[in-house]
C-alpha positions in Angstrom: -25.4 -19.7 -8.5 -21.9 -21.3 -8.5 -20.4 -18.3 -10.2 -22.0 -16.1 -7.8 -20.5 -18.4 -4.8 -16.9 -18.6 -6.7 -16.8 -15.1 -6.6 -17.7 -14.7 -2.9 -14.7 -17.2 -2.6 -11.9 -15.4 -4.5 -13.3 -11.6 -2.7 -12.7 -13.8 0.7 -9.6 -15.1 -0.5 -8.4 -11.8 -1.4 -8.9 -10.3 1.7 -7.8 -13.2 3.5 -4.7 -12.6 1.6 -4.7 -8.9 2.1 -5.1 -9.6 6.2 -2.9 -12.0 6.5 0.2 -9.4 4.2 -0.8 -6.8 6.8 -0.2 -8.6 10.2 3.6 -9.6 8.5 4.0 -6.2 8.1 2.8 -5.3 11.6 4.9 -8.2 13.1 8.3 -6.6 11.1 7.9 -3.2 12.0 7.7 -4.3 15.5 10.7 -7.1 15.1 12.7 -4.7 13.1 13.4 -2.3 15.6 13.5 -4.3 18.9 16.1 -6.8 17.8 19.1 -7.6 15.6 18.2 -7.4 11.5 19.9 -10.5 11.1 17.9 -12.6 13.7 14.8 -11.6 12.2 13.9 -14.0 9.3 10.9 -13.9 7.2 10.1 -17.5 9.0 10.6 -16.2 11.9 8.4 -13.3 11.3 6.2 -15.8 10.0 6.0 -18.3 13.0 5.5 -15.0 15.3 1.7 -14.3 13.7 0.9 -18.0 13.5 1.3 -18.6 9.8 2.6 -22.0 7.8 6.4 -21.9 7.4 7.0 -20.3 4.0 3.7 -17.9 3.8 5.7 -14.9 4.5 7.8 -15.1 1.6 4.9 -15.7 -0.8 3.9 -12.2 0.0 7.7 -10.9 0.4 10.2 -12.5 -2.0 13.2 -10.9 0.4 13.2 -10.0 4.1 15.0 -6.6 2.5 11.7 -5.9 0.5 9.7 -6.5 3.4 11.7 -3.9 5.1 11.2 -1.7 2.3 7.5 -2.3 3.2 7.7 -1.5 6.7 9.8 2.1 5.8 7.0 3.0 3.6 3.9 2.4 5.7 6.1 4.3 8.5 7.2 7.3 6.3 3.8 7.7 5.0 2.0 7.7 8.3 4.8 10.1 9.6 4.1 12.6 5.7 0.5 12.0 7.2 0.5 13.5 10.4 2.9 16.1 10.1 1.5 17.6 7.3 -1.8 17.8 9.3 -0.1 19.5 12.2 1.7 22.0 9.6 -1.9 22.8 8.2 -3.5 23.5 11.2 -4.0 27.0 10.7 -2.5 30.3 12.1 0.5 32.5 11.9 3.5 31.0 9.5 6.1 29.5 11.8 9.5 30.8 12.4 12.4 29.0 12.5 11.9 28.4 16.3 8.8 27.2 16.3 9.1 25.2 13.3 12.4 23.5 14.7 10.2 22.7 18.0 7.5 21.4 16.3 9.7 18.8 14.0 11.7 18.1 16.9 9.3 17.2 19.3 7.4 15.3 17.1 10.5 13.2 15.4 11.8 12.8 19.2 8.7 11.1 20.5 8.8 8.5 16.9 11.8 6.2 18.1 10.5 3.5 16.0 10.7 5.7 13.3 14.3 6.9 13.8 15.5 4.1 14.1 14.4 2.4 11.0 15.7 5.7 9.3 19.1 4.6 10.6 18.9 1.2 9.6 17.6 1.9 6.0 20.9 3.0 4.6 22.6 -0.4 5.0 19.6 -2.4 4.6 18.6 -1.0 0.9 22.3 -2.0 0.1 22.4 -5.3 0.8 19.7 -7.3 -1.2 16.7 -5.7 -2.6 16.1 -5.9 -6.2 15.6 -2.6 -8.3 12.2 -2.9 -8.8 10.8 -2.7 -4.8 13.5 -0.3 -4.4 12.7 1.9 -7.4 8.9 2.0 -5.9 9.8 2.8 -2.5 12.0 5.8 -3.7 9.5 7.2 -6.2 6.6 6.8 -3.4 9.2 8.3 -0.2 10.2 11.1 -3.4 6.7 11.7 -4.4 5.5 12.3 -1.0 8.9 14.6 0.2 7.8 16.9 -2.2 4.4 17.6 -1.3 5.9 18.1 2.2 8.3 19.9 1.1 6.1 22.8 -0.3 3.8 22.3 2.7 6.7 23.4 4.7 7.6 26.7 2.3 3.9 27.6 2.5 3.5 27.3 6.8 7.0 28.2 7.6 8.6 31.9 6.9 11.9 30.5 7.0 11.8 28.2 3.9 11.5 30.2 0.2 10.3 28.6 -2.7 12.3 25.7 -3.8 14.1 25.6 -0.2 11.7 23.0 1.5 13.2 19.7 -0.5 17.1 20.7 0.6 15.7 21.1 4.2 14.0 17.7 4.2 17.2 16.8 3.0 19.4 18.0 5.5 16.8 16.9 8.2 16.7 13.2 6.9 20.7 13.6 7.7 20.4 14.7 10.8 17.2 12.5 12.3 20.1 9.7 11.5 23.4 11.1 12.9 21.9 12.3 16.1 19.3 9.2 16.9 22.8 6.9 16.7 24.7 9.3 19.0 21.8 9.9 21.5 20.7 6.2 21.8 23.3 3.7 21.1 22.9 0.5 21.6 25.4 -2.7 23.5 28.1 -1.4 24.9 28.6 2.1 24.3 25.5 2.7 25.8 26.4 1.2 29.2 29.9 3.6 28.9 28.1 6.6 28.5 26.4 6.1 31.7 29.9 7.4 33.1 29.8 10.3 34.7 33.4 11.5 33.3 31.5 11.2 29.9 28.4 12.9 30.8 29.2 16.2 28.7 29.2 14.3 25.5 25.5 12.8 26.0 23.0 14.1 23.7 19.5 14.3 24.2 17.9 13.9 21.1 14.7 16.4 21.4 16.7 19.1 22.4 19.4 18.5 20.2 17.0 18.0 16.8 15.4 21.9 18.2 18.8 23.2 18.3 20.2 21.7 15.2 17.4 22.2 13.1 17.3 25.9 13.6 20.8 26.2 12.3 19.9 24.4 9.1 16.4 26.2 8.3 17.9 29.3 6.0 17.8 32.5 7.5 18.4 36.0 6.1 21.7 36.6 4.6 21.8 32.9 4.4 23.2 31.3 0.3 
């Protein structure tokens, strides 16, 4: 009987455990990308969901590998649900409609953008190789079966050309999320009207942009 009830005690404990990682991630993602990186601390993360000071970092030895965290679970949800509107059937897209369909969807993810934007400096900073080995294999891992999703929907990616695309998206989704929304100060300049030709609106941008980098005939 006691083994049976020590057993029901460690499956509770576990999933106590398991509840208690996921609301820290919840509580980062939303923290993340709302306010400053270096204001948010894993305490501070902590004190947000109600948990003893220090309980974060037994589940998260760095706030950097928390952040890891955080990219994955939004990456993979966005791998999810694009590759279920790519496979929804019909005609294979052309470059037009497969540059509307990224770009609207990327445009209406700002959370996701943005922690695109952030991740470069972030992953720099003060994450050990081994969470940051995992997080590139998984983002890798899951890019390529994208990837030739895309060259099997879309009649403007060959075999082979879907991974370079993602690539060259990956670099725009960053370049034009900081120019479209800034943040402090430059935002409240660009509210100018003598600056009002060099706003960018990032949905239309992306569907311009993106066109121009899907290959095309004659294209190397």
């Amino acid at each position: 009987m006691s083994a049976l009830v020590n057993k029901e005690r460690r499956a509770r404990a576990r999933e106590n455990r398991r509840q208690r990682r996921h609301r820290i991630v919840e509580a980062a993602a939303h923290l993340f990308v709302r306010q400053p990186y270096a204001a948010v601390t894993l305490d501070y993360i902590g004190r947000r969901i109600g948990v003893a000071k220090g309980i974060a970092s037994v589940h998260f030895a760095t706030k950097e590998e928390l952040f890891l965290e955080v990219m994955r679970e939004a990456l993979s949800r966005w791998f999810d649900e694009i590759e279920e509107k790519l496979g929804a059937g019909g005609e294979p897209l052309d470059r037009a409609a497969l540059a509307s369909l990224l770009a609207d969807d990327l445009a209406g993810r700002p959370d996701l953008t943005r922690l695109l934007c952030m991740a470069h400096n972030v992953i720099e900073s003060n994450v050990e190789v081994m969470p940051a080995q995992l997080f590139l294999d998984d983002a890798r891992e899951r890019a390529l079966g994208l990837a030739k999703t895309l060259e099997q929907r879309s009649s403007a990616l060959g075999p082979g050309e879907g991974a370079v695309f993602l690539r060259r998206l990956a670099v725009l989704v960053v370049g034009l999320r900081q120019t479209a929304n800034p943040s402090g100060l430059f935002a409240a300049l660009l509210q100018d009207e003598a600056v009002e030709p060099f706003r960018a609106e990032l949905r239309e941008e992306l569907r311009f942009l993106i066109e121009r980098i899907l290959p095309g005939p004659g294209d190397d």
